[in-house]
C-alpha positions as CSV (number, residue, x, y, z in Angstrom):
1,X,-33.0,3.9,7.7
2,X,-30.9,6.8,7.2
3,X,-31.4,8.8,4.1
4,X,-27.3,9.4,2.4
5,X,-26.6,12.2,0.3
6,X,-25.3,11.4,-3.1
7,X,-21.3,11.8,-3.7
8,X,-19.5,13.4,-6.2
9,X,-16.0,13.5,-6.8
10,X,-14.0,16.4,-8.1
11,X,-12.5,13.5,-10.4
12,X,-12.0,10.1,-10.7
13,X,-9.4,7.8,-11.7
14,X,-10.7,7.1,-14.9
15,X,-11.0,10.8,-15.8
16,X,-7.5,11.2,-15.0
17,X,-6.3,8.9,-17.3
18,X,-8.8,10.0,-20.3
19,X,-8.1,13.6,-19.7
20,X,-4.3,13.4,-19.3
21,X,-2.6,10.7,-20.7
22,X,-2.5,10.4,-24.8
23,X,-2.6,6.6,-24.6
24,X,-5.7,6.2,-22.8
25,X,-8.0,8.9,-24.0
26,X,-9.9,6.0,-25.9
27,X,-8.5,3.2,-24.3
28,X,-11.4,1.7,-21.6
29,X,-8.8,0.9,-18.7
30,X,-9.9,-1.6,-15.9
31,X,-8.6,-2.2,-12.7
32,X,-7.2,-5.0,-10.5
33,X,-7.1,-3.4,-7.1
34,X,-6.5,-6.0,-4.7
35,X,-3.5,-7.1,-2.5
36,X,-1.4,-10.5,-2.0
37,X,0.5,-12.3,-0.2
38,X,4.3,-14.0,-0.8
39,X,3.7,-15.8,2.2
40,X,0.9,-18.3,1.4
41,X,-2.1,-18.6,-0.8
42,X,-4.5,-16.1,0.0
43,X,-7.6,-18.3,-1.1
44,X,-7.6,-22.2,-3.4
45,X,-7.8,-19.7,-6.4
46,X,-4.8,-16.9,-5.4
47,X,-1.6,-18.6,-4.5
48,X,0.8,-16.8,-3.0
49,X,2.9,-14.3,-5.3
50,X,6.2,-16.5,-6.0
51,X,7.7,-14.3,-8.2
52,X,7.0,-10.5,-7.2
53,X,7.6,-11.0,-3.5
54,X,5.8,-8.4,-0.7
55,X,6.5,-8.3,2.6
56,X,3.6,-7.3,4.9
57,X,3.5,-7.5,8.7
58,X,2.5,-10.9,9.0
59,X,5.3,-11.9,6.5
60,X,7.3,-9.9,8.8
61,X,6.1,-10.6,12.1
62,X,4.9,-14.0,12.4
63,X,6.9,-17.5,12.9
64,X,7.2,-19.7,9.8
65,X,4.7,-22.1,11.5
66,X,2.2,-19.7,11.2
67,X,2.4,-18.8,7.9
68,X,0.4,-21.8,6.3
69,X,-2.5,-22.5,4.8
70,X,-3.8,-24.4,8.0
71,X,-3.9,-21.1,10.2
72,X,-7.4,-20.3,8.5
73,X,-7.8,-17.4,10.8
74,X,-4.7,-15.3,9.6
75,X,-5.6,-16.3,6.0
76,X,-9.4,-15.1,6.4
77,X,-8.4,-11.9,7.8
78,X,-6.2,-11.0,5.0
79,X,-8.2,-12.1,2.6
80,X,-11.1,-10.0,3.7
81,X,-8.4,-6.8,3.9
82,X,-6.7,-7.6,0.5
83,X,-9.4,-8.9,-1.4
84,X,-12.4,-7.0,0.0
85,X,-12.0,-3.5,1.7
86,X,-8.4,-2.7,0.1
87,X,-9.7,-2.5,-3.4
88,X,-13.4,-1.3,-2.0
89,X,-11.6,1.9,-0.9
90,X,-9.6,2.5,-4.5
91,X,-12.6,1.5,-6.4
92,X,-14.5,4.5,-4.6
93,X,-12.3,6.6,-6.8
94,X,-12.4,4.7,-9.9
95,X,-15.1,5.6,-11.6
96,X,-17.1,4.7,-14.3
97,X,-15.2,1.6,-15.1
98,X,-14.8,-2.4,-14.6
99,X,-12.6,-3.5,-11.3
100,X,-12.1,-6.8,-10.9
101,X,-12.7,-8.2,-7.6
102,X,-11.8,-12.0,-6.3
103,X,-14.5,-13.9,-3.9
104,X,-12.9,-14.9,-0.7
105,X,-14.5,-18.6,-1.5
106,X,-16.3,-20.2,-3.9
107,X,-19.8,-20.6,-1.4
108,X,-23.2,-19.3,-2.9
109,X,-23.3,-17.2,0.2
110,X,-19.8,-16.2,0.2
111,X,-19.7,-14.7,-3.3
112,X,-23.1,-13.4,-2.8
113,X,-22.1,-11.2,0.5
114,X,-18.8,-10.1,-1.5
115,X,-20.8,-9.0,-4.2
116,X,-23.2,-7.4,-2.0
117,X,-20.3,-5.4,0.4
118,X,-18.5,-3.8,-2.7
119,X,-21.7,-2.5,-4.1
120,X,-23.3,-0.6,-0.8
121,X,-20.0,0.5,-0.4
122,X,-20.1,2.7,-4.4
123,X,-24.2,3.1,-3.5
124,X,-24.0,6.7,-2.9
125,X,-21.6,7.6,-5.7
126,X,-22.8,9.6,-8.5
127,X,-24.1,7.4,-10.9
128,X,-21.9,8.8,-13.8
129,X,-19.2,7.9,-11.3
130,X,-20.1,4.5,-10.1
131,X,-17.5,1.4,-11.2
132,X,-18.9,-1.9,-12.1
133,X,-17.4,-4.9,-10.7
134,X,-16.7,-8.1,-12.3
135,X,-16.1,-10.9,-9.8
136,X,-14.0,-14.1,-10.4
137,X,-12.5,-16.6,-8.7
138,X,-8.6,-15.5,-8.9
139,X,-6.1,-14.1,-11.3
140,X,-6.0,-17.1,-13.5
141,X,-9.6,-16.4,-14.4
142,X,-10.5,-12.6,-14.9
143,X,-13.1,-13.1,-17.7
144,X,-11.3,-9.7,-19.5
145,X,-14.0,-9.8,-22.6
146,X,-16.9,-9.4,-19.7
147,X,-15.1,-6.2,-17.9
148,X,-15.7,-4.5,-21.8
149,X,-11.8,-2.8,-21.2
150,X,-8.7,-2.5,-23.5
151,X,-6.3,-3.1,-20.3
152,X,-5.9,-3.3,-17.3
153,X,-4.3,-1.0,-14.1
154,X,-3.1,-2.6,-11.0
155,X,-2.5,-2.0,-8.1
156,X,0.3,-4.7,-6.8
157,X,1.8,-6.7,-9.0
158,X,0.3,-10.3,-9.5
159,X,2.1,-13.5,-10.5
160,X,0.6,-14.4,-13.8
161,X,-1.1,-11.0,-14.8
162,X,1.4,-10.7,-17.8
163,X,-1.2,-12.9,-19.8
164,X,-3.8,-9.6,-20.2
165,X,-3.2,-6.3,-21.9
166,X,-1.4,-4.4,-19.2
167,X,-1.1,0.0,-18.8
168,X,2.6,-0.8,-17.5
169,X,4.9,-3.7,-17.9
170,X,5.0,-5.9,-14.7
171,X,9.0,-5.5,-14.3
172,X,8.7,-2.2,-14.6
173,X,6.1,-1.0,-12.5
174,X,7.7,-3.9,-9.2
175,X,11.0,-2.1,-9.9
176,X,9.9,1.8,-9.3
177,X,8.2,1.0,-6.1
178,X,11.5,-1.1,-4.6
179,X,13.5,0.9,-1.9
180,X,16.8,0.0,-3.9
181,X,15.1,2.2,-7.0
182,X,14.5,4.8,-5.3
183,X,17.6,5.0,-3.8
184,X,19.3,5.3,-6.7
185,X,17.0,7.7,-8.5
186,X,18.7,10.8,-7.9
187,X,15.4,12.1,-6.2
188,X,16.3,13.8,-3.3
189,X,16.3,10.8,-1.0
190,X,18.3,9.8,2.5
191,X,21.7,8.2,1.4
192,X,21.6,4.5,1.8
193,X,24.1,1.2,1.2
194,X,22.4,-1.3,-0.8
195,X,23.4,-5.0,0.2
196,X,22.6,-6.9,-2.5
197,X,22.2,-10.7,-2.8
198,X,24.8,-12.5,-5.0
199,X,22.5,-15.0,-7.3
200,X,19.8,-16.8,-6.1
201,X,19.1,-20.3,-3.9
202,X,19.2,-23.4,-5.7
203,X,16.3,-25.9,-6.3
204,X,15.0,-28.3,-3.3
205,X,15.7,-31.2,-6.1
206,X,19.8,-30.3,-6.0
207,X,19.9,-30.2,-1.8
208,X,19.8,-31.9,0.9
209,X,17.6,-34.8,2.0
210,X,15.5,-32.3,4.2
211,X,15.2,-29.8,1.5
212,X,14.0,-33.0,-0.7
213,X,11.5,-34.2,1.1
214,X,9.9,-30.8,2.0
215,X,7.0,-28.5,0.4
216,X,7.3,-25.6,2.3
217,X,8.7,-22.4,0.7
218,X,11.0,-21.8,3.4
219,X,14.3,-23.2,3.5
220,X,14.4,-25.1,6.9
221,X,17.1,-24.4,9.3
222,X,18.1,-28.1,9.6
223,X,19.7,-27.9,6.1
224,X,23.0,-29.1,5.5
225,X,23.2,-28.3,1.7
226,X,23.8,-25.9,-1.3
227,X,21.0,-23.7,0.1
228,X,21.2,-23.8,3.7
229,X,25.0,-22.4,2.8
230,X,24.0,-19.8,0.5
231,X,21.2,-18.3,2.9
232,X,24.1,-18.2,5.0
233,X,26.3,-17.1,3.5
234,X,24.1,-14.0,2.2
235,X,22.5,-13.5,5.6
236,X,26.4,-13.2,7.3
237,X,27.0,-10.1,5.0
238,X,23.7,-8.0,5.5
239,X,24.3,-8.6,9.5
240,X,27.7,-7.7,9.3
241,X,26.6,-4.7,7.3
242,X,24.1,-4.1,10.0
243,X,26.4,-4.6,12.9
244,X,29.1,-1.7,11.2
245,X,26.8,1.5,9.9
246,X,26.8,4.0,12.5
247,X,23.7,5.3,14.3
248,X,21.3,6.4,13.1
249,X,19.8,4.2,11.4
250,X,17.1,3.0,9.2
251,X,16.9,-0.7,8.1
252,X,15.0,-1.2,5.0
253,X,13.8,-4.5,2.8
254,X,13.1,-3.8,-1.0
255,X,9.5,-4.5,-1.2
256,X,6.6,-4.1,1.2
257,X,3.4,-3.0,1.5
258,X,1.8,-0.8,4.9
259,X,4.8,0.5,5.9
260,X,6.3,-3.4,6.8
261,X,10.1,-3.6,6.7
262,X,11.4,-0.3,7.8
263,X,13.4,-0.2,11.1
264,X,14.6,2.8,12.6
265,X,17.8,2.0,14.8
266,X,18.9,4.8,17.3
267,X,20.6,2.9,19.7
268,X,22.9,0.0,19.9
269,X,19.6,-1.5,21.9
270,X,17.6,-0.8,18.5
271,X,20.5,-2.8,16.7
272,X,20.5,-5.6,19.1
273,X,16.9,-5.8,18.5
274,X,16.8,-5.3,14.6
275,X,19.7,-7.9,14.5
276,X,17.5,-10.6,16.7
277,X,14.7,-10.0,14.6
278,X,16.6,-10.9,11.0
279,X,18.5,-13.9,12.6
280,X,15.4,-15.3,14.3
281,X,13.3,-15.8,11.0
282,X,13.1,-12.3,9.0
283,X,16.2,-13.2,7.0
284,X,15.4,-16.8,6.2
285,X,11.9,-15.9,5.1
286,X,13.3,-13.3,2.6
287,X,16.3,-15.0,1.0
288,X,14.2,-18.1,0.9
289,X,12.3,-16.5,-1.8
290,X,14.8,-15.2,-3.9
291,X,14.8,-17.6,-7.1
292,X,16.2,-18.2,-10.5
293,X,12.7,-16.8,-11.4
294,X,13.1,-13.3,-9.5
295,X,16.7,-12.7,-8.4
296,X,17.1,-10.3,-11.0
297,X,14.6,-8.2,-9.6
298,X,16.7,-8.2,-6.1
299,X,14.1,-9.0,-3.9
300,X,16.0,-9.7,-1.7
301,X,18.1,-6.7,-1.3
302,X,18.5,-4.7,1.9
303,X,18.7,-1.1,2.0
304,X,20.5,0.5,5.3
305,X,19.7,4.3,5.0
306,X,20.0,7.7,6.8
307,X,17.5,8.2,9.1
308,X,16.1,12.1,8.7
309,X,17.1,14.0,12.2
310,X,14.7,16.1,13.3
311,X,12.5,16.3,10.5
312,X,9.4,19.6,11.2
313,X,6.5,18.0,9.1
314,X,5.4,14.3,7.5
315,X,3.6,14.5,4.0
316,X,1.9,12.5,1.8
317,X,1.5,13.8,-1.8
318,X,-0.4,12.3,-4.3
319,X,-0.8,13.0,-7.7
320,X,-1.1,11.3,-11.2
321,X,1.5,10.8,-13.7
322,X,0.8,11.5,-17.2
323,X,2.2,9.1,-19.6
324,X,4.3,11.8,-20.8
325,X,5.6,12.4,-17.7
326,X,3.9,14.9,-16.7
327,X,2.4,15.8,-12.7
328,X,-0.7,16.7,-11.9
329,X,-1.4,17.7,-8.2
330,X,-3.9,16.3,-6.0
331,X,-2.9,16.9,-2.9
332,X,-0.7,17.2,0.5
333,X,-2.2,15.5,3.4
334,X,-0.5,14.3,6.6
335,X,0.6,10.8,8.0
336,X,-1.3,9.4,10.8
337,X,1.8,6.7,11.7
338,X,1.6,4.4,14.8
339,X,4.5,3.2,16.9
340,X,5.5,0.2,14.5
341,X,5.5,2.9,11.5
342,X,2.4,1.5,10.0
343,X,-0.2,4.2,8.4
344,X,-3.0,4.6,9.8
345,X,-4.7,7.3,7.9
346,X,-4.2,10.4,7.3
347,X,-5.4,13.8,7.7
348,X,-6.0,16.7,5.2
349,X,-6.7,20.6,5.5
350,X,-8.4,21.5,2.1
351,X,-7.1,25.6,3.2
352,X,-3.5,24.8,2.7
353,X,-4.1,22.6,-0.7
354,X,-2.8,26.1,-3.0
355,X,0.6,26.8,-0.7
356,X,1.3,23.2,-0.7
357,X,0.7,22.9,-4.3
358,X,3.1,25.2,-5.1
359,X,5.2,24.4,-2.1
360,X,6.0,20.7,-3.4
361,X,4.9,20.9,-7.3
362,X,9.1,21.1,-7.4
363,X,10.0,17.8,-6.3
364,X,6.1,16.3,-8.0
365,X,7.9,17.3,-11.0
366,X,11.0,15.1,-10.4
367,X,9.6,12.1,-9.4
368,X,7.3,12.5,-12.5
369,X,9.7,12.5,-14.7
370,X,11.9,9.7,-13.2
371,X,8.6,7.6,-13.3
372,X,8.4,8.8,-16.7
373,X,11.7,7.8,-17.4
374,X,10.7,4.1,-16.0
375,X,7.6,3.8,-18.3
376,X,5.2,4.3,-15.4
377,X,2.5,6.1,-15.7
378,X,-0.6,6.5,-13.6
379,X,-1.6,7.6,-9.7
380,X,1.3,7.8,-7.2
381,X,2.0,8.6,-3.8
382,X,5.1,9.7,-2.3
383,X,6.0,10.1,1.6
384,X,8.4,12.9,1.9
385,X,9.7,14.5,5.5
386,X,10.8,18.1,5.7
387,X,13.4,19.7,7.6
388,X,15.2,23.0,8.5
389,X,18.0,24.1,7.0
390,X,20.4,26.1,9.3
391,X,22.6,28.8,7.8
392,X,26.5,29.2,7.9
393,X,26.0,30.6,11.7
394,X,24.0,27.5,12.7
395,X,20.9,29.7,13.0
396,X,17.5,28.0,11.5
397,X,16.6,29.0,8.3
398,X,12.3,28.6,8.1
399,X,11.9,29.8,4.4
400,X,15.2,27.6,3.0
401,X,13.7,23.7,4.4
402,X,14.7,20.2,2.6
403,X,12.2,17.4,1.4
404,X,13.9,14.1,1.5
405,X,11.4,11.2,-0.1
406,X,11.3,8.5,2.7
407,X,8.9,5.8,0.3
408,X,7.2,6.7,-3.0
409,X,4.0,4.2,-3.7
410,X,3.7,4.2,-8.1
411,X,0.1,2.9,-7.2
412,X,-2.9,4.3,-5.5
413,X,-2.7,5.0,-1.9
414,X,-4.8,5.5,1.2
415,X,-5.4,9.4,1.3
416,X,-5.9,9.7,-2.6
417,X,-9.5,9.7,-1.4
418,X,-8.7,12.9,0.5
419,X,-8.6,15.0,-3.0
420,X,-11.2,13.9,-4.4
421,X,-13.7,14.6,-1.9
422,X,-12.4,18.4,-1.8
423,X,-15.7,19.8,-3.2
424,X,-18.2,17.0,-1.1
425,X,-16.9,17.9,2.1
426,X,-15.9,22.1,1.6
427,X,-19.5,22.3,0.2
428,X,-20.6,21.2,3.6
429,X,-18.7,23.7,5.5
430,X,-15.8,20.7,6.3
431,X,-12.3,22.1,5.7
432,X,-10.6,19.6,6.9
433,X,-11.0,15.6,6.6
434,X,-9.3,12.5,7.5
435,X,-9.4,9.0,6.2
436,X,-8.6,5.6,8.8
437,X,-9.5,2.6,9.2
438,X,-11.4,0.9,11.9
439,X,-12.8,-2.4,13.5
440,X,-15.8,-2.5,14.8
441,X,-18.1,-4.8,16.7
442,X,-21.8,-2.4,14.7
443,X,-22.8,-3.7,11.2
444,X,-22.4,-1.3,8.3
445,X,-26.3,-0.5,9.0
446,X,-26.1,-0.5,12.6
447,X,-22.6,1.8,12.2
448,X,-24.3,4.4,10.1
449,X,-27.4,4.7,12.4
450,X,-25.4,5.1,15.7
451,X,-23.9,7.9,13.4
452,X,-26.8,8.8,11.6
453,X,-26.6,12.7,11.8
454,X,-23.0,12.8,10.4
455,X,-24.0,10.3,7.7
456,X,-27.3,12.1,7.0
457,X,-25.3,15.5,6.5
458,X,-22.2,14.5,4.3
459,X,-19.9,15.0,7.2
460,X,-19.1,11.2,7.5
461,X,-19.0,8.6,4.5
462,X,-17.4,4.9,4.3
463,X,-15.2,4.3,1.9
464,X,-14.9,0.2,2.5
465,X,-16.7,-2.1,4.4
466,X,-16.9,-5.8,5.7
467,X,-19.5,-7.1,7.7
468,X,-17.1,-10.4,8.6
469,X,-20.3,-13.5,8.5
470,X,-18.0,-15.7,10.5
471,X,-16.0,-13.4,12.6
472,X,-19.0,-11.3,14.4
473,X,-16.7,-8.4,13.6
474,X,-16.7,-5.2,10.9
475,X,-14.1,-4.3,9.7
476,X,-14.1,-0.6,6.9
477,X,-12.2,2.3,5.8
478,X,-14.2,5.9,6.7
479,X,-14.0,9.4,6.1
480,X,-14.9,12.3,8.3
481,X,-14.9,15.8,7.7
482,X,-15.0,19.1,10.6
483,X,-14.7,22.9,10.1
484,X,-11.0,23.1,11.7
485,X,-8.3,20.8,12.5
486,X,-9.3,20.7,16.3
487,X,-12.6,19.9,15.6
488,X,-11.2,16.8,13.3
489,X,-9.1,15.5,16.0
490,X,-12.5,15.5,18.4
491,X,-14.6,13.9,15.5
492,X,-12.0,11.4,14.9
493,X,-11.8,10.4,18.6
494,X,-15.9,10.2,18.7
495,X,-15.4,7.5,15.8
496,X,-12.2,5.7,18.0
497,X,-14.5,5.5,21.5
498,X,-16.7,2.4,19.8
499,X,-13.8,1.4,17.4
500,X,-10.3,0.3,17.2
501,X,-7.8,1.3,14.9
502,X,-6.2,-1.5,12.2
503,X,-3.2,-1.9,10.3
504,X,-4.0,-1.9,6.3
């Protein structure tokens, strides 16, 4: 068995908020790190978020027909991605604190293997910086006296979670990650028309006999009443907006998660497409969940925005907002983005971190203090393309470029990690490092042996893992580290020969 070094972090999430935020320098903050769907229950004990609705790509992507409880497959696989290696990878960073974690099903073995997967993954952590995790069945049962914390941080906002102590209001914190908010932040941002939805659909009770006599949370196609004709009639103005904006163009829903709902339109083919894809299903799926509940949230807004020409580099920054609005850098890395503008991962060169600090501690300091502004406080990600500015004779300026913010994530996000192993990974020569995600047909075990040497040395660590007990398939979140950005690109394709690349 392959003998791991010990990991330390140059900080954790927990220090960040005791050491910069004046509400929390006492106050024991947990965290509920895990994803959810608005498309179906995720598990018996996590029904689907009704009220704070998220698009994903299956939301997106899939027929209504497929988005039930009876299609156990999808809803296995997302449970083991949003309830098991999503908040594995942001507990790595933690710290010394209580995340709750939800079991994918109430079996003996099944809670025993969760509970086993989150804790090899935090094995190698410094002790000092190890979290604890308290397991429960769902969000209507975190046993909040047992995590020993004062309140809790989330990641994506649940239904219900308003019943516990929270570090931001649930409004607030859904509102500052919507497209539409960021839009109109004044943040250097593309310009964008926000369609908005006018009220809400009515109740199944007040409609139609079809709409009666359904469950489903969709409103079917075959209905002749109040809400058939106000999905209509809402639907008719976004494509009409769609079908008018010049090209190009970049199609936008207000609330997603992994890069879901952006469409980038550079052709009338693009349109065509885009247009197909919102009147086919898309459309119906999203205004069929704007309620009297939600719709002053705008969920179902849709944003159609300049699309950035030509832009010379993609970012990610991440940093943590003090809650008095303050930034504090952690680092620039770049997107790794795959042809249906998911992330991927992302790559980072620890050499640059001081010219891109002061390169981009500018516009950290806006977005901090509009989050500020919004009674957000806490970790935050923001992807921001940059372009060249051309002078008054058209000729490129290289020393005068542009940042335009294309999404900004008031949550932890996928490279955070990236800063936070600085020290781990420079210490062993490694100035550069990437974080992805993988599938992979090796055990956790059997993965790290067939890599033993980089595991051994530091050079490789996982982040999140899931050996699947019914699927014959892993599924994890790694990190890898080389001396130079060439030898990261060949390190990263060594881990990609026996592995496949997934969407989280």
């Amino acid at each position: 068995m392959a003998s791991l070094p010990t990991i330390t972090l140059d900080t954790t999430l927990t220090e960040l908020y005791q050491r910069t935020s004046t509400k929390s320098t006492s106050k024991r903050i947990g965290y509920i790190l895990t994803g959810v769907s608005s498309a179906f229950q995720i598990t018996p004990n996590i029904p689907r978020n009704a009220k704070y609705i998220y698009q994903d790509s299956p939301f997106n992507n899939l027929p209504q027909s497929e988005l039930t409880e009876e299609n156990a497959e999808l809803q296995r696989s997302l449970a083991i991605k949003y309830l098991s290696l999503v908040p594995q990878r942001d507990a790595f960073i933690s710290g010394n604190t209580a995340i709750i974690m939800f079991h994918l099903d109430e079996s003996e073995q099944q809670i025993a293997h969760d509970k086993s997967e989150a804790e090899k993954s935090v094995a190698h952590l410094d002790p000092r910086q190890k979290p604890r995790f308290i397991f429960c069945s769902g969000p209507g049962s975190i046993p909040f006296e047992e995590a020993e914390v004062d309140a809790l941080a989330y990641k994506i906002v649940l239904d219900g979670l308003d019943r516990y102590p929270l570090t931001v209001p649930l409004d607030k914190q859904w509102f500052v990650n919507t497209k539409a908010a960021l839009a109109n932040s004044g943040l250097p941002t593309p310009n964008a028309d926000i369609i908005e939805t006018v009220g809400h659909s009515p109740e199944a009770s007040s409609c139609c006999v079809d709409c009666q006599a359904s469950d489903g949370i969709f409103i079917s196609s075959s209905c002749t009443g109040v809400r058939g004709q106000w999905l209509d009639e809402q639907a008719d103005r976004i494509m009409a907006a769609i079908s008018r904006c010049s090209l190009p163009l970049v199609v936008k829903n207000q609330q997603s998660v992994g890069g879901a709902c952006t469409f980038m339109i550079n052709s009338e083919e693009d349109r065509e497409r885009v247009k197909r894809d919102f009147s086919s299903g898309l459309l119906r799926k999203t205004l069929s969940q704007v309620t009297a509940e939600n719709y002053h949230l705008k969920p179902g807004s849709v944003l159609l925005s300049d699309l950035v020409s030509k832009p010379i580099g993609n970012f990610g920054l991440t940093f943590f907002v003090t809650d008095t609005g303050d930034a504090i850098f952690l680092a620039v890395s770049e997107q790794m983005i795959d042809g249906n503008n998911s992330w991927v991962g992302s790559n980072i060169n620890y050499r640059h971190q001081a010219a891109l600090e002061k390169k981009f501690t500018p516009i950290m300091t806006q977005i901090a203090l509009w989050l500020h502004e919004n009674q957000y406080y806490g970790p935050t990600g923001a992807d921001i393309l940059e372009t060249t500015n051309r002078s008054r004779n058209g000729e490129l300026e290289a020393h005068n470029s542009e940042f335009h913010i294309v999404d900004l994530n008031a949550r932890t996000s996928g490279s955070m990690c990236l800063s936070l192993l600085r020290s781990h990974f420079q210490g062993r020569g490694c100035n550069c490092a990437s974080s992805f995600a993988i599938t992979s047909k090796h055990s956790r075990e059997s993965f790290i042996e067939h890599r033993r040497k980089e595991f051994e040395s530091g050079r490789m660590c996982i982040l999140s893992w899931y050996d699947d007990i019914d699927g014959g398939e892993s599924i994890g979140d790694v990190v890898v580290g080389a001396e130079d950005e060439e030898k990261l690109q060949w390190e990263i394709e060594k881990v990609r020969e026996a592995s496949n690349k997934i969407k989280l």
